[in-house]
N, C-alpha and C positions, 0 to 999 in steps of 0.2 A: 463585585468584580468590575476592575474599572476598561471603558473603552476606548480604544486608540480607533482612530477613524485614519483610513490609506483612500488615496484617490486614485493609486495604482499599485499594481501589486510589486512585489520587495523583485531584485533583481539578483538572479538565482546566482550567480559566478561570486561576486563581492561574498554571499550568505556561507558560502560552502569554502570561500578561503577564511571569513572570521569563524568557521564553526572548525574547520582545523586547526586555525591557534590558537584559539582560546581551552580546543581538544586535550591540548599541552597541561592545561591549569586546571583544570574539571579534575574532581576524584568524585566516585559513584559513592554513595554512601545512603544506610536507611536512616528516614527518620525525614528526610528535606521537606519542604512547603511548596510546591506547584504556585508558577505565577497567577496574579491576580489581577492578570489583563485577559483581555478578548481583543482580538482584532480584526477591523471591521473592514472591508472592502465593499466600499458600495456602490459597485458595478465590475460582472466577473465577464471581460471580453474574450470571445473564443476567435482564432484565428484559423481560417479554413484553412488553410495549405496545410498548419498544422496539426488539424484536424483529422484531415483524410490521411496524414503521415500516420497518425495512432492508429486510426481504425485500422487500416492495412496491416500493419506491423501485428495489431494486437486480436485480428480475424472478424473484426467487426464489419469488414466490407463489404460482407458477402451480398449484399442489398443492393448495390450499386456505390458510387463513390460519394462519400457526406459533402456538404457544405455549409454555411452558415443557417441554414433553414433546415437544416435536416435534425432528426431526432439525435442528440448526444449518447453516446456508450453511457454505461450506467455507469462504470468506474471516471467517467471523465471529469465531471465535478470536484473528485478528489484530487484529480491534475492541478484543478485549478486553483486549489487553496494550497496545494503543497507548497507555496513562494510563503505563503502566511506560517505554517507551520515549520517551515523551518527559517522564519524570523524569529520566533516564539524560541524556537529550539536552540538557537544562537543567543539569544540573550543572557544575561546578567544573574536577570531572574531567575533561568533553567537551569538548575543543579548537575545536570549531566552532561557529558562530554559525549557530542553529535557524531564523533568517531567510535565506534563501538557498537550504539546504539543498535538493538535487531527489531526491525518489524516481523511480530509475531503474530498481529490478527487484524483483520478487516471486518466489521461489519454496518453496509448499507441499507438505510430503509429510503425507498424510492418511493413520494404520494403520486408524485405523476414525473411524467420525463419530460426533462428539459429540453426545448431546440437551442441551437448554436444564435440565434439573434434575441434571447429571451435578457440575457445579461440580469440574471441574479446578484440579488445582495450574497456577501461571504462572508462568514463568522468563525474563526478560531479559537479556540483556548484548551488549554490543558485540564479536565475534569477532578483527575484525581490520580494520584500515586499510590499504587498498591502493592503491598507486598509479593515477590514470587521465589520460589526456591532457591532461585539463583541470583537474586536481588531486588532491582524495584518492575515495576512497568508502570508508563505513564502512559495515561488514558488520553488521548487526542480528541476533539470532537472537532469535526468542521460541519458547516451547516449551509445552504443553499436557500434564500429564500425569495419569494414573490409578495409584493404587496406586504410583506411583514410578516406571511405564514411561509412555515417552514415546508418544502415541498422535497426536499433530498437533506439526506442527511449521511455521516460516518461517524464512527466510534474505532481509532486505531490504537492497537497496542503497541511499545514499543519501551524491551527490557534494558536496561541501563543494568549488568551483570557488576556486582560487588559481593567480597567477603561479608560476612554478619548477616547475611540474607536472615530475619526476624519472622519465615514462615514455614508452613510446614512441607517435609517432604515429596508433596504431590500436588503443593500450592500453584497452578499456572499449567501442571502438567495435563497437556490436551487427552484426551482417550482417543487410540487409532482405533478408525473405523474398521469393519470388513474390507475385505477383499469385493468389489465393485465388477461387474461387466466391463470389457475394454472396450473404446468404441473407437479409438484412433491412435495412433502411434506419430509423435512428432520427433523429427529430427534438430536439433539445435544447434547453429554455428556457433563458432567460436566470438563472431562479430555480433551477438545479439546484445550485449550487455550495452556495446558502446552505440548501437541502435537505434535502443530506447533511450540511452540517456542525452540523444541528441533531439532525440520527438518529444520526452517527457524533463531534461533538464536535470534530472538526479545524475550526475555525476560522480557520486562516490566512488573511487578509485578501487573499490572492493571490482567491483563489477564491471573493470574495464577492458582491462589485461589480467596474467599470468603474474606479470613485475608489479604491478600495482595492487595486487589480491595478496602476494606472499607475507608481504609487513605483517598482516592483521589473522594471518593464520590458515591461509583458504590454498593452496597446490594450484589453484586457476583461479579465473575469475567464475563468479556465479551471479547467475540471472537476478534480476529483479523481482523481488517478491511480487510486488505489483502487477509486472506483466504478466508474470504464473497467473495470478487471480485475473486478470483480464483476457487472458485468453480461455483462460476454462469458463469465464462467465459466457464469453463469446459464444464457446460450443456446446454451454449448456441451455442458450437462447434466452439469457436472463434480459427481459421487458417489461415496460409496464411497471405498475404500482405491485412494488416486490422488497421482500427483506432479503438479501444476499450476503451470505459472509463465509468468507475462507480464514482459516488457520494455515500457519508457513511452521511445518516440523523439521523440515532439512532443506538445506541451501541445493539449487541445482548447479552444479558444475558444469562448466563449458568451454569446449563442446559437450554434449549428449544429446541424448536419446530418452524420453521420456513416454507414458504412456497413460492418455488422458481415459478415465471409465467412470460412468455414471447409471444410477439406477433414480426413478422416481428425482425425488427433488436434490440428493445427491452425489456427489463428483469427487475423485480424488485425480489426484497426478503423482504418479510413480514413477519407479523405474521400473526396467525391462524385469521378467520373472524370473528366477535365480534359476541355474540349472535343474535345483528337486524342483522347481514347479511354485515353490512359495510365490507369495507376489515380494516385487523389489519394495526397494527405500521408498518410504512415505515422504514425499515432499510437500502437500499441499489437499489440506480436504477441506469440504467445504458443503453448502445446500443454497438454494434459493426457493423461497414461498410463498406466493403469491397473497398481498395483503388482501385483508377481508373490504367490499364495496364500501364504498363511502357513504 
């Protein structure tokens, strides 16, 4: 795998209009070859203002207000290589149309936490294309490192949906957990999509508006997968040297009402329980667990 070396990271607006036109020419198909670059960012600069704009938005505050010294959210690292991965995403080389695309899973393994003045090397590249019921998923990896050891790390899914899907029935299909203790009830404006995508940069038009979600199939817009998982890492107190990972089963719509519950190491986010009492729509489940000492 060959390296492209960035002395700054790709600039997110240009990324997200060529990954809409070229959306136009992409067809999903099995069988394609994952690029055979990595890209190398080496030095990941965090900006306090907009820093402390995630942590608030995404429940990380509760500590006081961050600053460049202060300890990073543990999903923040992935902020910062998302300019990487969707250069990756927009290229020549990536077989799939960046319009469409569902992130389906997140998982973090944290060796220790980063502060905002550490400015880690960044590593992206595409692992591997894998079959799933409904078509492919490409496996994301981004990578965070010090000194040349790797100290944070992600592995994202994310299904590029095509005919011919080449696997089996229950290939990719997650298993719903129980029903979970509720430990908090959030309310969701209608304004949280365009929020985050002003603190975090994902602009996708899925997640904006009502008029910009209906093209691609959604009656409103729907939250960020991202911030789902970041806020429930929030509440679930995920620190420290930790393996963390959410699965995304249903888009949340917005406005709503959701309903965060967690036991032991972990957590789902629903919806409100149905009138018989069932528990609502699975949106988002997940665990966090504490790696073993060094």
């Amino acid at each position: 795998m060959a390296d492209t070396h960035l002395a700054t990271p790709p600039a997110l607006l240009p990324l997200l209009a060529k990954g809409g036109a070229t959306s136009l020419f992409k067809r999903a198909s099995a069988g394609a070859a994952p690029p055979a670059t990595r890209l190398v960012l080496s030095r990941a600069e965090v900006d306090p203002k907009a820093l402390r704009s995630y942590a608030e938005l995404c429940g990380f505050a509760a500590d006081g207000v961050p600053d460049e010294q202060s300890v990073l959210p543990v999903t923040y690292p992935h902020l910062l290589g998302f300019p990487l991965q969707l250069r990756l995403m927009t290229s020549a080389a990536f077989p799939f149309p960046l319009m469409g695309l569902v992130h389906t899973s997140i998982t973090i393994t944290q060796h220790r936490e980063l502060r905002g003045d550490d400015g880690p090397e960044l590593i992206v590249y595409v692992e591997e294309f894998r079959p799933h019921r409904r078509g492919t998923e490409a496996v994301l990896v981004t990578e965070a490192r010090m000194a040349g050891r790797t100290v944070w790390s992600s592995r994202s899914t994310y299904l590029a949906r095509h005919s011919g899907a080449n696997a089996p029935a229950d290939a990719g299909r997650p298993a719903e957990p129980a029903a979970l203790p509720a430990e908090d009830t959030w309310k969701l404006p209608a304004s949280l999509g365009r929020r985050y995508a002003a603190v975090a940069g994902d602009r996708n038009p899925i997640h904006l508006s009502a008029l910009t979600a209906k093209p691609f199939g959604f009656p409103r817009a729907i939250a960020h997968g991202m911030w789902t998982a970041a806020r429930a890492f929030a509440a679930h107190a995920v620190r420290g040297p930790v393996t963390a990972s959410a699965t995304f089963h249903a888009p949340v719509l917005l406005p709503s009402t959701v309903v965060y519950a967690s036991a032991g190491p972990d957590f789902t986010v629903r919806g409100p329980d149905r009138p018989d009492g069932t528990p609502g729509r699975l949106h988002v489940s997940g665990r966090a667990v504490p790696l073993p000492a060094a």
